[in-house]
N, CA, C and O atoms as a printed pandas DataFrame, in Angstrom:
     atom_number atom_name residue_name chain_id  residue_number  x_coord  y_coord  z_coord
0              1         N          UNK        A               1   86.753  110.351   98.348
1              2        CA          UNK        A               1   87.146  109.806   97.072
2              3         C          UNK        A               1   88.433  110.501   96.626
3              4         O          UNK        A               1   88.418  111.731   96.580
4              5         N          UNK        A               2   89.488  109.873   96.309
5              6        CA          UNK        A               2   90.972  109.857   95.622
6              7         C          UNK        A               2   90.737  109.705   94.534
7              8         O          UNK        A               2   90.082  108.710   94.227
8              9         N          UNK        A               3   91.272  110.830   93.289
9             10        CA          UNK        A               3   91.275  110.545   91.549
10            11         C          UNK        A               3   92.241  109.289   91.770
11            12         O          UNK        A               3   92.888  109.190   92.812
12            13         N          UNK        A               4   92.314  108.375   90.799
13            14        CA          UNK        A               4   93.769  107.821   90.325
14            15         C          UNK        A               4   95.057  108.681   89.427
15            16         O          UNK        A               4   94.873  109.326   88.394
16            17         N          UNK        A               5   96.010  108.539   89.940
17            18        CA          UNK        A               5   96.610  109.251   89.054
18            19         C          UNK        A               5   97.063  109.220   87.872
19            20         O          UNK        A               5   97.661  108.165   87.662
20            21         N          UNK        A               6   97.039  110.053   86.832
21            22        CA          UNK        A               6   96.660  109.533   85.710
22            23         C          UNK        A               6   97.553  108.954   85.412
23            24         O          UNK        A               6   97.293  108.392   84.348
24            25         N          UNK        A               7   98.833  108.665   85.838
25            26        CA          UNK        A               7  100.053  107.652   85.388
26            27         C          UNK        A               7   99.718  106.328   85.777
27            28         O          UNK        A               7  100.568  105.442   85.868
28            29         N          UNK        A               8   98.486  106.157   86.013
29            30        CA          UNK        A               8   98.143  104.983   86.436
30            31         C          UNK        A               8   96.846  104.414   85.785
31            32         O          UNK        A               8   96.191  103.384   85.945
32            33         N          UNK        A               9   96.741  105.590   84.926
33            34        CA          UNK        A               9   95.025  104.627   84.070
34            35         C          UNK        A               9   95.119  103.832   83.446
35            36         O          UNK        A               9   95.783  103.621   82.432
36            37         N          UNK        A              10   94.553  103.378   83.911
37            38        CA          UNK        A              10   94.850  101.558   82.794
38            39         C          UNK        A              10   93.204  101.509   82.743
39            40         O          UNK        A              10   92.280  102.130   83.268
40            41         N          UNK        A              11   93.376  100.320   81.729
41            42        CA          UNK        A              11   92.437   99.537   81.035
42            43         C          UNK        A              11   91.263   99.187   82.317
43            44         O          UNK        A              11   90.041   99.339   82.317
44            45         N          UNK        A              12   91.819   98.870   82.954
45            46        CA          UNK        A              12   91.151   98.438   84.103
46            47         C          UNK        A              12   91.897   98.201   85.502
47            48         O          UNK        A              12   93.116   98.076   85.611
48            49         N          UNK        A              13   90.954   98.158   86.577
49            50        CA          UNK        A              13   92.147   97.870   87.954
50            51         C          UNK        A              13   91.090   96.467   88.638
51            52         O          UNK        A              13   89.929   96.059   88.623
52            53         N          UNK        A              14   92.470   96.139   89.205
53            54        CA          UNK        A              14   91.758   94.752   89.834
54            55         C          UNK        A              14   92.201   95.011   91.733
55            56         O          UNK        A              14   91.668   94.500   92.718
56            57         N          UNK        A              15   93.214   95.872   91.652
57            58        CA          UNK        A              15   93.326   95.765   92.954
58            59         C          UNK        A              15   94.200   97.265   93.682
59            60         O          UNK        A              15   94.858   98.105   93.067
60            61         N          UNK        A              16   93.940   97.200   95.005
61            62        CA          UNK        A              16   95.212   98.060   95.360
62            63         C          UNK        A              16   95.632   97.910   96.864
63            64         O          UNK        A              16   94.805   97.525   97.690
64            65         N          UNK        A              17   96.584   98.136   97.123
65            66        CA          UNK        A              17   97.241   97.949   98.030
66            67         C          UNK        A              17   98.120   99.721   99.205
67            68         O          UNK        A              17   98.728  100.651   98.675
68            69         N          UNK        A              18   97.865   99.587  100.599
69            70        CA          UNK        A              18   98.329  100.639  101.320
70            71         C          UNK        A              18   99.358  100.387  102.235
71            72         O          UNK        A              18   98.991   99.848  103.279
72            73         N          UNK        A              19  100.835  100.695  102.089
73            74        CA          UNK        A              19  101.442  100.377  103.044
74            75         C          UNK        A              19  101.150  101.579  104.775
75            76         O          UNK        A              19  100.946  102.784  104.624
76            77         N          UNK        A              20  101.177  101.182  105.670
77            78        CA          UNK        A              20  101.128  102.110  106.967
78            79         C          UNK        A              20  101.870  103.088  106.449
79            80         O          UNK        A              20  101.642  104.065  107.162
80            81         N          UNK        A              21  102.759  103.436  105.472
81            82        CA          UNK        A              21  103.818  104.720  105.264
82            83         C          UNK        A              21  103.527  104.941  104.049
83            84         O          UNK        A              21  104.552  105.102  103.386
84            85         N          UNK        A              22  102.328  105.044  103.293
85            86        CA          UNK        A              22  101.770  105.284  102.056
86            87         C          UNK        A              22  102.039  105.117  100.796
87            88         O          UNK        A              22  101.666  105.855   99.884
88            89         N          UNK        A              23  102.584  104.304  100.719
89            90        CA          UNK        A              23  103.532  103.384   99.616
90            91         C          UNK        A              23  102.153  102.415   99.213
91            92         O          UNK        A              23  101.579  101.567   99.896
92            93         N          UNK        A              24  101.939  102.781   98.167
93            94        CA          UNK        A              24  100.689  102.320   97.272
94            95         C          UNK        A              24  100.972  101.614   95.743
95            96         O          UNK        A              24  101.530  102.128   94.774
96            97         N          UNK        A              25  100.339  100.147   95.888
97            98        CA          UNK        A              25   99.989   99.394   94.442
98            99         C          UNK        A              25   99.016   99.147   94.306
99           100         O          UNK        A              25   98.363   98.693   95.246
100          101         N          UNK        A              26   98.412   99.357   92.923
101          102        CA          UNK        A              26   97.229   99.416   92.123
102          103         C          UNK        A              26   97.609   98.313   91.046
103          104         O          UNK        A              26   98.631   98.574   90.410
104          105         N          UNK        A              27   97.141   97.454   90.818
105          106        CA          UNK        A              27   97.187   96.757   89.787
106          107         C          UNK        A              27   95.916   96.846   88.825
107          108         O          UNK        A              27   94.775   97.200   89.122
108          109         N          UNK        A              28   96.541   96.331   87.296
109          110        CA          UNK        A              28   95.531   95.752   86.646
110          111         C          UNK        A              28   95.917   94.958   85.636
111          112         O          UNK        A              28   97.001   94.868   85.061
112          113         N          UNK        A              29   94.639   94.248   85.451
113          114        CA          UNK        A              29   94.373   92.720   84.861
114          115         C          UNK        A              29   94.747   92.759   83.022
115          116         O          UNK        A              29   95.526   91.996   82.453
116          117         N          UNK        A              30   94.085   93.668   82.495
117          118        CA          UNK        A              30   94.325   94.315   81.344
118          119         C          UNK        A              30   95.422   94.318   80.629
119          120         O          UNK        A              30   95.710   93.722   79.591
120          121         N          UNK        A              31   96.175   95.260   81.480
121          122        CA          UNK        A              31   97.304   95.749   81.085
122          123         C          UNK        A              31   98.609   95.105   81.611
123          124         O          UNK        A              31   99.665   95.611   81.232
124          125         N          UNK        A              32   98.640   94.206   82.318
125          126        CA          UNK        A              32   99.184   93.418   83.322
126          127         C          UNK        A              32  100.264   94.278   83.523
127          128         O          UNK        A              32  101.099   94.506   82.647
128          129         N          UNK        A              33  100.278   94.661   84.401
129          130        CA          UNK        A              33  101.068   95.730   85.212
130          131         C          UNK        A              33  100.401   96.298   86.630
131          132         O          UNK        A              33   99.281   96.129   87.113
132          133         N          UNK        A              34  101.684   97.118   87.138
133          134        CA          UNK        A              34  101.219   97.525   88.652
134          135         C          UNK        A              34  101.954   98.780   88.876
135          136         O          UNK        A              34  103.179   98.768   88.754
136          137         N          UNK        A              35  101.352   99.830   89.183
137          138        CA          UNK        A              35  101.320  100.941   89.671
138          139         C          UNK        A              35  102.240  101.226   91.261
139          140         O          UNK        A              35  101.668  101.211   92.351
140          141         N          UNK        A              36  103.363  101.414   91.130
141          142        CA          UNK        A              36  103.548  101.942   92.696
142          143         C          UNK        A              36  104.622  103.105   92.584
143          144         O          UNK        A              36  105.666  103.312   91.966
144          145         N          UNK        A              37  103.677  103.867   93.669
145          146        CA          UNK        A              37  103.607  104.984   94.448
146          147         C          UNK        A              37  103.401  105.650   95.171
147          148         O          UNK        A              37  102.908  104.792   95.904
148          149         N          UNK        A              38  103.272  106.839   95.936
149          150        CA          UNK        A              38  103.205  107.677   96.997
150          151         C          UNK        A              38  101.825  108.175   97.562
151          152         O          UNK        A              38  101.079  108.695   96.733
152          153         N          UNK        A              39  101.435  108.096   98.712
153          154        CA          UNK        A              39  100.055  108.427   98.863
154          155         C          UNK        A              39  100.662  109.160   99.839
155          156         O          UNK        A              39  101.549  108.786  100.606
156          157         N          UNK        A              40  100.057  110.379   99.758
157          158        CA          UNK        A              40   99.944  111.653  100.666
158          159         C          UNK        A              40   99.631  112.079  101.752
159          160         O          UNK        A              40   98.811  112.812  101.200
160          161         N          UNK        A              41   99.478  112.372  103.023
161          162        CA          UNK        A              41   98.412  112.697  104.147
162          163         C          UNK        A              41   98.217  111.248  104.610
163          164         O          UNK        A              41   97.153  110.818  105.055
164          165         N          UNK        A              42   99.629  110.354  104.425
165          166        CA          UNK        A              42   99.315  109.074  105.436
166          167         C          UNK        A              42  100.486  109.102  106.704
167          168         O          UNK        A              42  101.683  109.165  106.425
168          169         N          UNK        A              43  100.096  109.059  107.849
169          170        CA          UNK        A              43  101.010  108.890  109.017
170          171         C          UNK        A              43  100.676  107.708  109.807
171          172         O          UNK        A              43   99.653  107.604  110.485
172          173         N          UNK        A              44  101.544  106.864  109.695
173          174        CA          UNK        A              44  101.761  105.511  111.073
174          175         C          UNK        A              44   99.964  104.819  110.688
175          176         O          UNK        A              44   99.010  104.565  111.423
176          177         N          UNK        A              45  100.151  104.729  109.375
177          178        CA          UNK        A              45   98.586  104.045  108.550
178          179         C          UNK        A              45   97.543  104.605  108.593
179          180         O          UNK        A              45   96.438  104.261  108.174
180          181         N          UNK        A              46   97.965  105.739  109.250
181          182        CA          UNK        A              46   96.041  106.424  109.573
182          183         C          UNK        A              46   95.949  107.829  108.392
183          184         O          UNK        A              46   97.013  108.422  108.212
184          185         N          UNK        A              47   95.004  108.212  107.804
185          186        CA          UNK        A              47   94.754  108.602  106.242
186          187         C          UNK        A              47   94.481  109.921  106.925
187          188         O          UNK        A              47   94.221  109.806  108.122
188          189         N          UNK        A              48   94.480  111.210  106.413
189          190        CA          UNK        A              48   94.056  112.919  107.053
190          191         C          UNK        A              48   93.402  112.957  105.835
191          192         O          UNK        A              48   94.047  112.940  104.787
192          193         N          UNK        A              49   92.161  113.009  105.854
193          194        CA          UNK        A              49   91.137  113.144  104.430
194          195         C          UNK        A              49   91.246  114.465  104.026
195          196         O          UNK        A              49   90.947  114.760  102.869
196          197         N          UNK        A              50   91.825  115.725  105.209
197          198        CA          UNK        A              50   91.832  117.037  104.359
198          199         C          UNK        A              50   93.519  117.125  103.798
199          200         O          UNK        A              50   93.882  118.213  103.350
200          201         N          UNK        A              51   94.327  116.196  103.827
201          202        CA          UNK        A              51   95.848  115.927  103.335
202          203         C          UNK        A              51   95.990  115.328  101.948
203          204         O          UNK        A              51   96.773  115.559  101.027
204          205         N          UNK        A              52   94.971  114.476  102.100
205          206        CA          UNK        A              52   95.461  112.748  101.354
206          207         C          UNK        A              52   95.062  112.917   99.949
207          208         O          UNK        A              52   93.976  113.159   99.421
208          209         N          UNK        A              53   96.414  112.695   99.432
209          210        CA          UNK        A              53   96.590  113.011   98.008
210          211         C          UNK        A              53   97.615  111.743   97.420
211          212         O          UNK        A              53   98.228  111.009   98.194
212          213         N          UNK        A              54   97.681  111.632   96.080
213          214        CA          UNK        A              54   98.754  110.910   95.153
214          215         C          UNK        A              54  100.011  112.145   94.716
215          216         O          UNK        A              54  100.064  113.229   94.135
216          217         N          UNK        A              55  100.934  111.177   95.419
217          218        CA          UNK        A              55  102.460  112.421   95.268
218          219         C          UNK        A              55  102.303  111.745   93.667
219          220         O          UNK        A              55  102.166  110.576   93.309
220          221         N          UNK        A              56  102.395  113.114   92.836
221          222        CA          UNK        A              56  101.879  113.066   91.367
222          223         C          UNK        A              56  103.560  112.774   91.411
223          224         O          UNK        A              56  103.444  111.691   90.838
224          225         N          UNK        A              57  104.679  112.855   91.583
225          226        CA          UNK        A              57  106.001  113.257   91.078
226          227         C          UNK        A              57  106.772  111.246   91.473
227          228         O          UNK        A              57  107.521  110.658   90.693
228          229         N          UNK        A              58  106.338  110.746   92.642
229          230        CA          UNK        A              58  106.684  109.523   93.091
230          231         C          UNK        A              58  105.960  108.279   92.590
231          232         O          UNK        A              58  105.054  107.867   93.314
232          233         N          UNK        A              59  106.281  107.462   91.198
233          234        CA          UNK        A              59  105.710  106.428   90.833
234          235         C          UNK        A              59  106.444  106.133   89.674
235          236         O          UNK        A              59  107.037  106.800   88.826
236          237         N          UNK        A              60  106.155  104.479   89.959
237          238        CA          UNK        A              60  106.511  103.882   88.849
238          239         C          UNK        A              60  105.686  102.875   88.248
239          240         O          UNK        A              60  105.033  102.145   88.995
240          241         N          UNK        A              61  105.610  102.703   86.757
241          242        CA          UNK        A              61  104.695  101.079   86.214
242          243         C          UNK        A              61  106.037   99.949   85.675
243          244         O          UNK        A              61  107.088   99.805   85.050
244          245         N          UNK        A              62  105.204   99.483   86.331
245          246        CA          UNK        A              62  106.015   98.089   86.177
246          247         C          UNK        A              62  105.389   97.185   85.280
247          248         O          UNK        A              62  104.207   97.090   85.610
248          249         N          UNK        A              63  105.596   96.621   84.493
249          250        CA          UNK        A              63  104.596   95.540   83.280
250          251         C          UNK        A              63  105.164   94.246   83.839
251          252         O          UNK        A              63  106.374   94.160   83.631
252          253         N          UNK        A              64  104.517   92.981   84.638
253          254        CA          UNK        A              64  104.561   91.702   84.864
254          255         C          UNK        A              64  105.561   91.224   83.687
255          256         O          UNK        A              64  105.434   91.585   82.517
256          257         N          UNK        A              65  106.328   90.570   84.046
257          258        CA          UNK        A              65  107.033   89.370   82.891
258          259         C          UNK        A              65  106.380   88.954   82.202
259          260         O          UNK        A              65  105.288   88.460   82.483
260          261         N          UNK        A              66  107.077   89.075   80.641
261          262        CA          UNK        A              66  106.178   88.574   79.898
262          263         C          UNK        A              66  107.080   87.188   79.158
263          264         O          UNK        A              66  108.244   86.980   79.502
264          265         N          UNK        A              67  106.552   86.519   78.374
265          266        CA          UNK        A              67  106.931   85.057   77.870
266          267         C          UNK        A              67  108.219   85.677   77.111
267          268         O          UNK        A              67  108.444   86.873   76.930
268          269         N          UNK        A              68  109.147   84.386   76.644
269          270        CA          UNK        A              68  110.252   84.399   75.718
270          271         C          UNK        A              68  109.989   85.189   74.336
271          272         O          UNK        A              68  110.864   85.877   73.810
272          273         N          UNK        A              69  108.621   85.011   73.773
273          274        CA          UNK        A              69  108.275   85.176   72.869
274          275         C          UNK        A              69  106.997   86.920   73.037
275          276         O          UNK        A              69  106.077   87.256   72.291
276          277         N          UNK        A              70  107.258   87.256   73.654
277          278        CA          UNK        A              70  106.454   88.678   74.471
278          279         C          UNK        A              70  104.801   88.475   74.489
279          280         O          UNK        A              70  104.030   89.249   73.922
280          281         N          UNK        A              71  104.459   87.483   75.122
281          282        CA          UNK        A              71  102.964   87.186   75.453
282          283         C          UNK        A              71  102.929   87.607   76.802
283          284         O          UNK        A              71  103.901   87.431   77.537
284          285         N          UNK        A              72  101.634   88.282   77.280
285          286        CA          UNK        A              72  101.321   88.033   78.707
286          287         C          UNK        A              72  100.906   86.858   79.239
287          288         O          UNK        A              72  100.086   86.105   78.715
288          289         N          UNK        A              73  101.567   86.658   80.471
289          290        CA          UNK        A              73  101.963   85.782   81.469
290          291         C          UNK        A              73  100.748   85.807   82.332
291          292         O          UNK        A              73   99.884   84.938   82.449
292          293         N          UNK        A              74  100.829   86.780   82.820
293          294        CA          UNK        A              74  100.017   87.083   84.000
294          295         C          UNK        A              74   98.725   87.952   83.452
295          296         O          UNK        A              74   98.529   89.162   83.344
296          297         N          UNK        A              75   97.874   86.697   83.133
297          298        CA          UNK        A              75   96.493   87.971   81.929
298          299         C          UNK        A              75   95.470   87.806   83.880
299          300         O          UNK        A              75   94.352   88.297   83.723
300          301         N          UNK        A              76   95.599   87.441   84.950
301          302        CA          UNK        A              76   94.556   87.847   85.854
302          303         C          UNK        A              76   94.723   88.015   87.264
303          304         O          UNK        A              76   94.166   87.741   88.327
304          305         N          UNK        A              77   95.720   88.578   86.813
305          306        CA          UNK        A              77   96.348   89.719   88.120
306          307         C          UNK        A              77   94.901   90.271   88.899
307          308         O          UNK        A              77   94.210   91.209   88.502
308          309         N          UNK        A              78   94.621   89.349   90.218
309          310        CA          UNK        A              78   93.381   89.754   90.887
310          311         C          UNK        A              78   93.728   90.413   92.427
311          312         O          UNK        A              78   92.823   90.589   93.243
312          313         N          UNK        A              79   94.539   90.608   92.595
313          314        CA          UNK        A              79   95.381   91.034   94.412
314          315         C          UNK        A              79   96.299   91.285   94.118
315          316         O          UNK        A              79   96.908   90.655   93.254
316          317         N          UNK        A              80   96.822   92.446   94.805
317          318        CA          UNK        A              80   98.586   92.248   95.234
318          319         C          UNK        A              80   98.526   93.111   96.823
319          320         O          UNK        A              80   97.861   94.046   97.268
320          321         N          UNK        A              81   99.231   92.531   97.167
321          322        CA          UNK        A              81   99.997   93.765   98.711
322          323         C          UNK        A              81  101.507   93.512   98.778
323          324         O          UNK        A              81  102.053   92.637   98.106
324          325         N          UNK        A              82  102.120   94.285   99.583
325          326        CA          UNK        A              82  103.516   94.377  100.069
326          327         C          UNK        A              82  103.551   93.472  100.988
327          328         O          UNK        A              82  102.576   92.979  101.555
328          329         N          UNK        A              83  104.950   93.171  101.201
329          330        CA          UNK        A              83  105.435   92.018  102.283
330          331         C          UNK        A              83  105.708   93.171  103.169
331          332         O          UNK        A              83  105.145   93.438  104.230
332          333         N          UNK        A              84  106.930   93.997  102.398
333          334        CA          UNK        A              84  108.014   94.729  102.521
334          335         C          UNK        A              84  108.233   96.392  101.313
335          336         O          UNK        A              84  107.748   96.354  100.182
336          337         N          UNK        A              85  108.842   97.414  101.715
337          338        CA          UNK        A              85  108.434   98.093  101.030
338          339         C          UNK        A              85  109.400   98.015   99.667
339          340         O          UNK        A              85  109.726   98.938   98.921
340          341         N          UNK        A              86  109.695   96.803   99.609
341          342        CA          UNK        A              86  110.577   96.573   98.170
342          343         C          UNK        A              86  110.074   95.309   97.163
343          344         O          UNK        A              86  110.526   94.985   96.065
344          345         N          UNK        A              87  109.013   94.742   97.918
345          346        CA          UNK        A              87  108.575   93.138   97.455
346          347         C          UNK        A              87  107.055   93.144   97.315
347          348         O          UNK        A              87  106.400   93.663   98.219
348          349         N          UNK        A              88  106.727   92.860   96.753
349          350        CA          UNK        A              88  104.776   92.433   96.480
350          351         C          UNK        A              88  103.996   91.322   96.455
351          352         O          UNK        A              88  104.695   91.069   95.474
352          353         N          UNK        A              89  103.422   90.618   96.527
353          354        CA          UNK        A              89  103.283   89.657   96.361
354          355         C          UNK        A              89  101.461   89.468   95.984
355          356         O          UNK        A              89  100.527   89.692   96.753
356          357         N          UNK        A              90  101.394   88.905   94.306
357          358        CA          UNK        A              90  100.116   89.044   93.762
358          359         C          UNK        A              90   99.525   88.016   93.430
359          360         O          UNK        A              90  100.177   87.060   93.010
360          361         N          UNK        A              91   97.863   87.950   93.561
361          362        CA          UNK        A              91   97.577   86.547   93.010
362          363         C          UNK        A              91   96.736   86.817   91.812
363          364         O          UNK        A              91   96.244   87.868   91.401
364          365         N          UNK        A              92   96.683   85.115   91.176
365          366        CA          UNK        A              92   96.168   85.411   89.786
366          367         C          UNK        A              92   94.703   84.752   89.956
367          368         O          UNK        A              92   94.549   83.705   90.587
368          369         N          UNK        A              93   93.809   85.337   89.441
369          370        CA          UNK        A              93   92.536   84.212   89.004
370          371         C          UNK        A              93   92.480   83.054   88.300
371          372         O          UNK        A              93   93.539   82.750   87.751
372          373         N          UNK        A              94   91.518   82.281   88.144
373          374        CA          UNK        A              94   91.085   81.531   87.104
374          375         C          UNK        A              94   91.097   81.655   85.839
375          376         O          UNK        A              94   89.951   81.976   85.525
376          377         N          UNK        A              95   91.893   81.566   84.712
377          378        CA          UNK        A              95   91.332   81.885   83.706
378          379         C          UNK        A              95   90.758   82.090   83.030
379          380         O          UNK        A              95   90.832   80.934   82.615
380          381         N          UNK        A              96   89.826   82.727   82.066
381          382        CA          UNK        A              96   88.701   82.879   81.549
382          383         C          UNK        A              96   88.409   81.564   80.746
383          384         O          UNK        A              96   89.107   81.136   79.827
384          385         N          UNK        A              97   87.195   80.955   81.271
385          386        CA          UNK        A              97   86.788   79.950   79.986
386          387         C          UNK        A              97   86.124   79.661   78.931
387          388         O          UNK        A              97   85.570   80.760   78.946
388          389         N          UNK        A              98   85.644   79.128   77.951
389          390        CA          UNK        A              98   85.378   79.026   76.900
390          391         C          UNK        A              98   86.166   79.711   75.812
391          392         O          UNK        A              98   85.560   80.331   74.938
392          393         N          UNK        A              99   87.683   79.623   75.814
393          394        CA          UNK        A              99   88.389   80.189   74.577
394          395         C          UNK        A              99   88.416   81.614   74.296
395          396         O          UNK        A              99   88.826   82.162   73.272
396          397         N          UNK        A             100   87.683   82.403   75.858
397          398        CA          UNK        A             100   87.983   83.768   76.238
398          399         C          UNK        A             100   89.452   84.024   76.345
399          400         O          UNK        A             100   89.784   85.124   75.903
400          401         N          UNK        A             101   90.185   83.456   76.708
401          402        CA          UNK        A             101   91.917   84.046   76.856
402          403         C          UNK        A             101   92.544   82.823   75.921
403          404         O          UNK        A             101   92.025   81.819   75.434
404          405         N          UNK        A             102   93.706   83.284   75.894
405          406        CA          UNK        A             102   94.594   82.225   75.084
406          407         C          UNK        A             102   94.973   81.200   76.173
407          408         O          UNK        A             102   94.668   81.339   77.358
408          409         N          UNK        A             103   95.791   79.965   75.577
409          410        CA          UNK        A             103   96.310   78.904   76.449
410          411         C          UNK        A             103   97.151   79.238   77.148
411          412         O          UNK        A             103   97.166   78.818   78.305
412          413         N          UNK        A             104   98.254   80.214   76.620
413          414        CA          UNK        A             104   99.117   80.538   77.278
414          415         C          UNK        A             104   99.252   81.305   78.978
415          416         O          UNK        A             104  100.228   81.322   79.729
416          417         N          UNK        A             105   97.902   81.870   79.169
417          418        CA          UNK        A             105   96.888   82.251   80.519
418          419         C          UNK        A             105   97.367   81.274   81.572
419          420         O          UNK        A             105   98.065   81.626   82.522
420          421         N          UNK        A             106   96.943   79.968   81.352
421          422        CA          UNK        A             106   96.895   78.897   82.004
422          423         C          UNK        A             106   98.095   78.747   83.067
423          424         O          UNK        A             106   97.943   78.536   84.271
424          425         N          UNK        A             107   99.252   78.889   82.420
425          426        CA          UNK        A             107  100.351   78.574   83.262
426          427         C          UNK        A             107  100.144   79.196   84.767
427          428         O          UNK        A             107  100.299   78.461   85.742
428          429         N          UNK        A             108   99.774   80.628   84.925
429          430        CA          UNK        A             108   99.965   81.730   85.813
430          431         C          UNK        A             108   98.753   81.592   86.881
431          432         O          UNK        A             108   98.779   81.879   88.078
432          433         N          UNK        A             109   97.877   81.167   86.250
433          434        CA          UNK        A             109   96.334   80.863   86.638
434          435         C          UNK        A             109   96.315   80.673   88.258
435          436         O          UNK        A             109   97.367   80.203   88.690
436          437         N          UNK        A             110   95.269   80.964   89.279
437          438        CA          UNK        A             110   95.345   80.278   90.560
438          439         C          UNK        A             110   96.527   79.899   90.693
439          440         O          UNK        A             110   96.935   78.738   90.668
440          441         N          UNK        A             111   97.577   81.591   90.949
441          442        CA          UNK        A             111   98.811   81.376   91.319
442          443         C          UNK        A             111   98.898   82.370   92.310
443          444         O          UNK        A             111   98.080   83.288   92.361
444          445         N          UNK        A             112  100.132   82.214   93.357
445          446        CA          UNK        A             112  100.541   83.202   94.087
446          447         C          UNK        A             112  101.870   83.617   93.524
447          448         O          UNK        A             112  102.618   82.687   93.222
448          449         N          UNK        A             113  102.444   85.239   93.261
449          450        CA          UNK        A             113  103.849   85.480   92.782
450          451         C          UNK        A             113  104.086   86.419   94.022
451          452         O          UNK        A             113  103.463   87.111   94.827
452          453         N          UNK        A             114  105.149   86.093   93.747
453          454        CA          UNK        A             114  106.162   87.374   94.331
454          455         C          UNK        A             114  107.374   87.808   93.852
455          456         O          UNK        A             114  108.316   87.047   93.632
456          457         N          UNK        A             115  107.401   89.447   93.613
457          458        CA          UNK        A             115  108.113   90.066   93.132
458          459         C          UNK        A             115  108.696   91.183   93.694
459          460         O          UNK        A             115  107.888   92.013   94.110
460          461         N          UNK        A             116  110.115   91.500   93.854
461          462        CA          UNK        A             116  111.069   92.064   94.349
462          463         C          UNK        A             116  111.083   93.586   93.656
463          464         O          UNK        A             116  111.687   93.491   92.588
464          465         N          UNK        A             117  110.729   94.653   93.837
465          466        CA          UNK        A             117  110.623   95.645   92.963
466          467         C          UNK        A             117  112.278   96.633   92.850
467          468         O          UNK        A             117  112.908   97.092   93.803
468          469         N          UNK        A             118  112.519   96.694   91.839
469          470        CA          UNK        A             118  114.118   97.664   91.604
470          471         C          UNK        A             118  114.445   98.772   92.395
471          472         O          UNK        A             118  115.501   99.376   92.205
């Protein structure tokens, strides 16, 4: 078991992702945003359980696009992985029904994105 690092607690997590060179995204649904950063004690994809740590110093949050008007877009961020170690690509759920989320949910819904990271 790996803590999360705490630059990464969110509300909740829906997913995470390992590149072979330890380049790690964590998403969550909540907060619509995604976590990427450095995982420790990884070589050529294979994990050293007495190594493997979160480089506390290598990460960034990223918050999903939000509307013209600053609504979340992306309220069900359920997957993401890397293509590439600069690009992600995440999918969204179903929206919640019965007047659990707003309308504005809908657009993003049972979607695939991809996003190019800075």
């Amino acid at each position: 078991m790996i803590d999360v690092p705490k630059t990464a607690y969110f509300t909740d997590y829906s997913d995470i992702s390992i590149r072979t060179n330890g380049k790690v995204a964590i998403t969550t649904q909540e907060d619509s945003a995604v976590w990427i950063g450095q995982l420790l004690g990884v070589k050529d994809g294979k994990l050293d359980p007495t190594t493997v740590a979160f480089d506390e110093d290598e990460h960034e949050v990223f918050y999903f696009p939000m509307s013209p008007s600053c609504k979340t877009l992306y309220c069900n961020i359920e997957g993401v992985t890397f293509i590439n170690d600069n690009m992600i690509m995440a999918v969204s759920d179903q929206m919640k029904k019965g007047g659990k989320q707003p309308y504005y949910c809908l657009e993003k819904d049972q979607s695939i994105h991809a996003f190019v990271l800075p």
